[in-house]
MARVO-423902 format. One record per residue: residue number from 1; x, y, z of N, C-alpha, C in turn. Coordinates in steps of 0.05 Angstrom, whole numbers. Example, Ala and Ser with C-alpha at 12.3 -4.5 7.8 and 13.67 -1.06 7.14 Angstrom:
BEGIN
1, 264, -114, 156, 246, -90, 156, 264, -66, 156 .
2, 257, -45, 142, 273, -21, 143, 258, 1, 157 .
***
This chain:
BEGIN
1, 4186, 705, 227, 4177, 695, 252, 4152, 709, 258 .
2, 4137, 691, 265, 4118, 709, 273, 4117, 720, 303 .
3, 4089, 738, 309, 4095, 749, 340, 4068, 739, 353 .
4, 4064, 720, 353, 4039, 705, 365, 4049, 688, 386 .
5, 4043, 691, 411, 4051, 683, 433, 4024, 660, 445 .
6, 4031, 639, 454, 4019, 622, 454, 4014, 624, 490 .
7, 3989, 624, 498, 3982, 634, 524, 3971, 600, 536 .
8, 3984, 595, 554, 3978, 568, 559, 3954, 569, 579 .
9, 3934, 555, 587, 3916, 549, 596, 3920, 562, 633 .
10, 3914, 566, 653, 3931, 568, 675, 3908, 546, 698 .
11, 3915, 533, 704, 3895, 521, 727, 3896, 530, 764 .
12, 3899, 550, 767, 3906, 563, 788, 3878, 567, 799 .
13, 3883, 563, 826, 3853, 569, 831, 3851, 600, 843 .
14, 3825, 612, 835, 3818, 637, 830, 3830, 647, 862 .
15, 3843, 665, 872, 3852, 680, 887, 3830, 687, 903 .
16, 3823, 677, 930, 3797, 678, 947, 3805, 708, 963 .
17, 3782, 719, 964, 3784, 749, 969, 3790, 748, 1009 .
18, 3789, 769, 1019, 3798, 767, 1042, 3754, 761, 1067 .
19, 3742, 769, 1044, 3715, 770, 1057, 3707, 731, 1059 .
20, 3714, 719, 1039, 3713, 692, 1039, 3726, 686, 1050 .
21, 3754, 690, 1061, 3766, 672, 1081, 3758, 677, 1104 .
22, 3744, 699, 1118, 3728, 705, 1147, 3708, 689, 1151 .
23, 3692, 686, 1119, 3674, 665, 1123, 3683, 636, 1128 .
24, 3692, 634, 1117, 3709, 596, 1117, 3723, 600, 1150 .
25, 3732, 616, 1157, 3745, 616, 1178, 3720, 609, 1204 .
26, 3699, 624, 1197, 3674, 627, 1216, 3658, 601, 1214 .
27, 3659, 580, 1183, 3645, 568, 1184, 3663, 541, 1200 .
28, 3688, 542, 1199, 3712, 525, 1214, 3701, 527, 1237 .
29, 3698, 553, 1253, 3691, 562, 1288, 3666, 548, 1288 .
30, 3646, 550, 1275, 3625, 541, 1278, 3617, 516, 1277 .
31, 3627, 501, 1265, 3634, 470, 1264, 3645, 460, 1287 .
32, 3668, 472, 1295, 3679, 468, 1318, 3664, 474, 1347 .
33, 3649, 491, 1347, 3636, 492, 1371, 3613, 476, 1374 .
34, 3603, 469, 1348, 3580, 446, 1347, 3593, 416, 1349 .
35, 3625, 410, 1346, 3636, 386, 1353, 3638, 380, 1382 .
36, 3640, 414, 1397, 3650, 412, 1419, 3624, 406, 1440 .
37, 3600, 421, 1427, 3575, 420, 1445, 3567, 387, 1439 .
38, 3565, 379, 1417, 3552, 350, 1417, 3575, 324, 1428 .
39, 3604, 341, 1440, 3615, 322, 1449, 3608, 321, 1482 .
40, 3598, 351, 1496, 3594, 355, 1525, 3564, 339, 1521 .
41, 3555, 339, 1504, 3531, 321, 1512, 3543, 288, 1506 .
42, 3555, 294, 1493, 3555, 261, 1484, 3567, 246, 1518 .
43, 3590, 268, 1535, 3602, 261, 1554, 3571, 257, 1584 .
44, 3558, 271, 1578, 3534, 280, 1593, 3519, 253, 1584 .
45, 3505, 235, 1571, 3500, 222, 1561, 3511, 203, 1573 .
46, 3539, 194, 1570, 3555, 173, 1569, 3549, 173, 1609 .
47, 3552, 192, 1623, 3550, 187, 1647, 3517, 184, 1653 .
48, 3505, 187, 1642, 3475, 186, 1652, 3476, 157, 1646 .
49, 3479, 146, 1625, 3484, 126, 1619, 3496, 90, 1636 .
50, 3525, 107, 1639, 3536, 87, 1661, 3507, 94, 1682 .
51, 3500, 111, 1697, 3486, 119, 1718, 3461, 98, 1713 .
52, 3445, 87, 1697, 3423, 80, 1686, 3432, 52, 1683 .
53, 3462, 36, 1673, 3460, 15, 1664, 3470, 7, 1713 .
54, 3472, 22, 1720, 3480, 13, 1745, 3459, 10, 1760 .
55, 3444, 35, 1756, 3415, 23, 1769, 3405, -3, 1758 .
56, 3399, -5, 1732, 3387, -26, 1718, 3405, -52, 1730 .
57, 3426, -48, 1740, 3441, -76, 1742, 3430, -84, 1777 .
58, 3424, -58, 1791, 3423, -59, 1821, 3392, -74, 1816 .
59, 3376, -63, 1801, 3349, -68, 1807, 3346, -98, 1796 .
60, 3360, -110, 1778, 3364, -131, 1764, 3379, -148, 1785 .
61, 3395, -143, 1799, 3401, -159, 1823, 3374, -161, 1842 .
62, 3365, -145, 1852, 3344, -133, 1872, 3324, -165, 1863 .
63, 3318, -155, 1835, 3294, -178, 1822, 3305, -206, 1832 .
64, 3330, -208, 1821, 3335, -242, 1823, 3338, -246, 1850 .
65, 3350, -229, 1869, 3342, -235, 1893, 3327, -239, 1907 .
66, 3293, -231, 1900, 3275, -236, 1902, 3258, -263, 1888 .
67, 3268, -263, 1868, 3264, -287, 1853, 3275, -313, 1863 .
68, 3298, -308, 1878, 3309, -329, 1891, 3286, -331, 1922 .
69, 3288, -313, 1928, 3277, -317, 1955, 3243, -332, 1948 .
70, 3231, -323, 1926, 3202, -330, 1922, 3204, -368, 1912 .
71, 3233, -369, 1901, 3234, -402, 1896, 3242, -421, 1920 .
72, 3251, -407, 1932, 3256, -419, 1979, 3236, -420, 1985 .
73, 3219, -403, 1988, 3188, -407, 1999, 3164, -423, 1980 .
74, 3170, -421, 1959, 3152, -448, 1947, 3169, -472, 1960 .
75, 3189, -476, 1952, 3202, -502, 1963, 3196, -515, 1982 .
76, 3201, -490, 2007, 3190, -498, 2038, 3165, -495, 2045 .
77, 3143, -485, 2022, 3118, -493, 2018, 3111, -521, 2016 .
78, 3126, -528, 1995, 3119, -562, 1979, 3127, -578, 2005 .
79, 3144, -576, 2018, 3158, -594, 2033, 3134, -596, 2055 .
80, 3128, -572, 2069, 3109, -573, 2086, 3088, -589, 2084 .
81, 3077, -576, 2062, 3058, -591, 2049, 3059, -634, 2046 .
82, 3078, -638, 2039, 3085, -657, 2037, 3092, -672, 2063 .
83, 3103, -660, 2087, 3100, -665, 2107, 3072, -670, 2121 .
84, 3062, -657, 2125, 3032, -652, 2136, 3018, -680, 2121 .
85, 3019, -680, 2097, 3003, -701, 2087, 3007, -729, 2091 .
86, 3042, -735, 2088, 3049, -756, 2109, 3040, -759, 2133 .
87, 3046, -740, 2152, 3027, -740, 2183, 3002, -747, 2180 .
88, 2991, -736, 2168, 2962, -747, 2165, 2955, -774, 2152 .
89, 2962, -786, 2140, 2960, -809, 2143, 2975, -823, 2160 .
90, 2997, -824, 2167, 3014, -833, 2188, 2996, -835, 2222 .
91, 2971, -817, 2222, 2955, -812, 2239, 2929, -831, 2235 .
92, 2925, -829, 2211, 2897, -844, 2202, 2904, -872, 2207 .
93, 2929, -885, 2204, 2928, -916, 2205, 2946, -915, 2222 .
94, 2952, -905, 2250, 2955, -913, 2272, 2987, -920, 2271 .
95, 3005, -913, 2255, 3032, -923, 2258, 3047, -917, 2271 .
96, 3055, -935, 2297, 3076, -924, 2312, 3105, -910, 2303 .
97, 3106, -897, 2325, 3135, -885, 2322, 3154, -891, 2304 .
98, 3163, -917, 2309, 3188, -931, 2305, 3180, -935, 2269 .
99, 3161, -931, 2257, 3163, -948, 2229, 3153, -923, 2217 .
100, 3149, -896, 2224, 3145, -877, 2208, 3162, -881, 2182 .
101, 3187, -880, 2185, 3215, -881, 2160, 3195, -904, 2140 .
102, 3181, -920, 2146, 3173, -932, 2125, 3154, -922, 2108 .
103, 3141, -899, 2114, 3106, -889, 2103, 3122, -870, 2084 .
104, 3132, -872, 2059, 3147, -853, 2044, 3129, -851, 2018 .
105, 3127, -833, 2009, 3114, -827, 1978, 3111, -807, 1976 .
106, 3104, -793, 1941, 3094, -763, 1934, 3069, -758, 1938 .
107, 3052, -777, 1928, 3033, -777, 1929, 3015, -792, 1948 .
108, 2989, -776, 1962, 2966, -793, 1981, 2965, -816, 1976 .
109, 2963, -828, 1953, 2960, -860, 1949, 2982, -879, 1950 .
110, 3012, -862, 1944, 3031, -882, 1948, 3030, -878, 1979 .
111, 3034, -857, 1993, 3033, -862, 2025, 3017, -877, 2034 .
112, 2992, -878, 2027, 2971, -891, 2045, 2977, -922, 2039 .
113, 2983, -934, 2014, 2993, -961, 2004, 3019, -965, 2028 .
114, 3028, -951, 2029, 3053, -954, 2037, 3045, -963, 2070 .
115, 3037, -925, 2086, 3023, -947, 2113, 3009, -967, 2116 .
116, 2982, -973, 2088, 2979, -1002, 2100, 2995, -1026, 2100 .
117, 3018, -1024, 2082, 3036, -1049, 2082, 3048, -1049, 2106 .
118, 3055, -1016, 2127, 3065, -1027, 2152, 3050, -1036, 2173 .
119, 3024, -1029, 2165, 3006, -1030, 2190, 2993, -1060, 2187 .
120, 2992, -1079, 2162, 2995, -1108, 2161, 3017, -1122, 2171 .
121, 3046, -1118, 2171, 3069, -1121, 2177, 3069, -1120, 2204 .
122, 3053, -1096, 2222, 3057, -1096, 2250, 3038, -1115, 2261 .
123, 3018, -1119, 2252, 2993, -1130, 2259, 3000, -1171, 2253 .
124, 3016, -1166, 2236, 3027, -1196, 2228, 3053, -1210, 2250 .
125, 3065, -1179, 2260, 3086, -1182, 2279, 3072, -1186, 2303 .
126, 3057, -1169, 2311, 3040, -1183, 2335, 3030, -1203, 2343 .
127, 3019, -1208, 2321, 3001, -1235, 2321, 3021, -1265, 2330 .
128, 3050, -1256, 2315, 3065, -1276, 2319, 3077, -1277, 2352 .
129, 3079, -1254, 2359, 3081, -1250, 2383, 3071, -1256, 2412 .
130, 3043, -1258, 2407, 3026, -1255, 2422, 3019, -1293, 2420 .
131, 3017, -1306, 2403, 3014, -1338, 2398, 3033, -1352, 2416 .
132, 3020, -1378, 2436, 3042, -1385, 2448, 3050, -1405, 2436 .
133, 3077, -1414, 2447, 3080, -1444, 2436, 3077, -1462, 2455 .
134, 3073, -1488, 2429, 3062, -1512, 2450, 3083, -1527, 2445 .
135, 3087, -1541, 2466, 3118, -1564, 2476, 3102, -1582, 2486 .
136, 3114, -1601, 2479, 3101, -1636, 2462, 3119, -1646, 2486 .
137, 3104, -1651, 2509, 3120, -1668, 2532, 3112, -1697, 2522 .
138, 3128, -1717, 2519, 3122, -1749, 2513, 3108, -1759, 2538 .
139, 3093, -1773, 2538, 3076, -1787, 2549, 3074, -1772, 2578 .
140, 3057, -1746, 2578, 3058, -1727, 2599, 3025, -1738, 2603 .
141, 3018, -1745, 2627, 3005, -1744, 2646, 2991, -1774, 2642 .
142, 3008, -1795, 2637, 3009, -1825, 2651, 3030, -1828, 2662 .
143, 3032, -1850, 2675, 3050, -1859, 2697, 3072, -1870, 2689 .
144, 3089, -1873, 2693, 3116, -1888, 2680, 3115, -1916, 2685 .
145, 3129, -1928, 2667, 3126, -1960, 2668, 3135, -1970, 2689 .
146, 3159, -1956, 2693, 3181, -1969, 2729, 3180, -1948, 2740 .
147, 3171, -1954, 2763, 3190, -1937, 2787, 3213, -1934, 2786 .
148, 3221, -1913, 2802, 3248, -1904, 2802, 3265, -1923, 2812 .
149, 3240, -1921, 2837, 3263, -1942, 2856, 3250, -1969, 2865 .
150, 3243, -1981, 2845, 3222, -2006, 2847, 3244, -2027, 2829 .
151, 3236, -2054, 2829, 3258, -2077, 2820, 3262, -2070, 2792 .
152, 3235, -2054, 2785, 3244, -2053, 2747, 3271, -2041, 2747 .
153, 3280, -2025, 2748, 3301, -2010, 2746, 3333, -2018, 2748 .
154, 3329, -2038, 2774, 3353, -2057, 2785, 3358, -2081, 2766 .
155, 3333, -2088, 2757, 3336, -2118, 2743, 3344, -2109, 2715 .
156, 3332, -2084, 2709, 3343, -2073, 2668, 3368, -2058, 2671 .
157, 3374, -2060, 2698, 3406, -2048, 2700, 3422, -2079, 2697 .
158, 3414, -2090, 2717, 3431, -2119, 2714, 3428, -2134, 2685 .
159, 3402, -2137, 2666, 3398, -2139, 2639, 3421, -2129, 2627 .
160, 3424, -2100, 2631, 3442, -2084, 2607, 3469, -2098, 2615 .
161, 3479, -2099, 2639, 3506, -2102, 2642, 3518, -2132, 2649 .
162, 3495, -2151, 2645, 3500, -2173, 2644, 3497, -2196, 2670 .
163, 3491, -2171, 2689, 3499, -2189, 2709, 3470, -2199, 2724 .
164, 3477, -2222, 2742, 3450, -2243, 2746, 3445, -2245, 2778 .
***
């Protein structure tokens, strides 16, 4: 027999001294306190944040509220505007009261078309108004054939009814 002892390979890992585990231990702490600081910012952050998206939302209201208000006053610009310009022609061609509702359009030229079709219309209504009529009396201003009370009358009564 022989005395040769067969030494097997060992995969153990090398036995870490006590100076390396202070380090690993320190580099653990130190990790950890850099998880902990970039989490108080991250928390710091996160509230500046909400803080910033609330302003941005107040001032983003603020805007459209203004934006709304700046689209009311054009509106009640245009309208004015559009008013006024009706009046003014409504003034230039003399249209009474009562037929304003008729002088409607966007534009100067459809209004002004428009009052003159009322201001022909009124002027056509007048005219018919103001014309008198004539009544057709039959044979107005000669004398009648019979007297009322003269024989014609007695004798074409006795004619009609026969008697003599």
């Amino acid at each position: 027999m022989s005395d040769e002892t067969t030494t097997a390979p060992t995969t153990e890992a090398p036995a870490e001294t006590p100076a390396q585990e202070n380090d690993l231990q320190a580099q653990v702490e130190r990790i950890k306190s850099e998880a902990r600081k970039w989490e108080t910012r991250a928390k710091e952050n996160s509230a500046a944040a909400k803080r910033l998206a609330e302003i941005e939302e107040a001032s983003k209201t603020e805007t459209q509220k203004l934006a709304e208000r700046a689209e009311a006053a054009e509106r009640a610009l245009a309208e004015a505007q559009a008013d006024a310009l009706r009046s003014k022609v409504i003034a230039k061609h003399a249209i009474p009261e009562d037929y304003h509702e008729f002088v409607v359009g966007a534009t100067e030229e459809e209004l002004t078309a428009k009052a003159e079709k009322v201001q022909k219309l009124i002027a056509a209504q007048s005219e018919s108004a103001t014309t008198t009529r004539h009544v057709v009396v039959a044979d107005e201003g000669k004398t009648p054939a019979l007297a009322l009370n003269g024989d014609g009358i007695e004798s074409a009564l006795k004619n009609a009814l026969g008697i003599q």
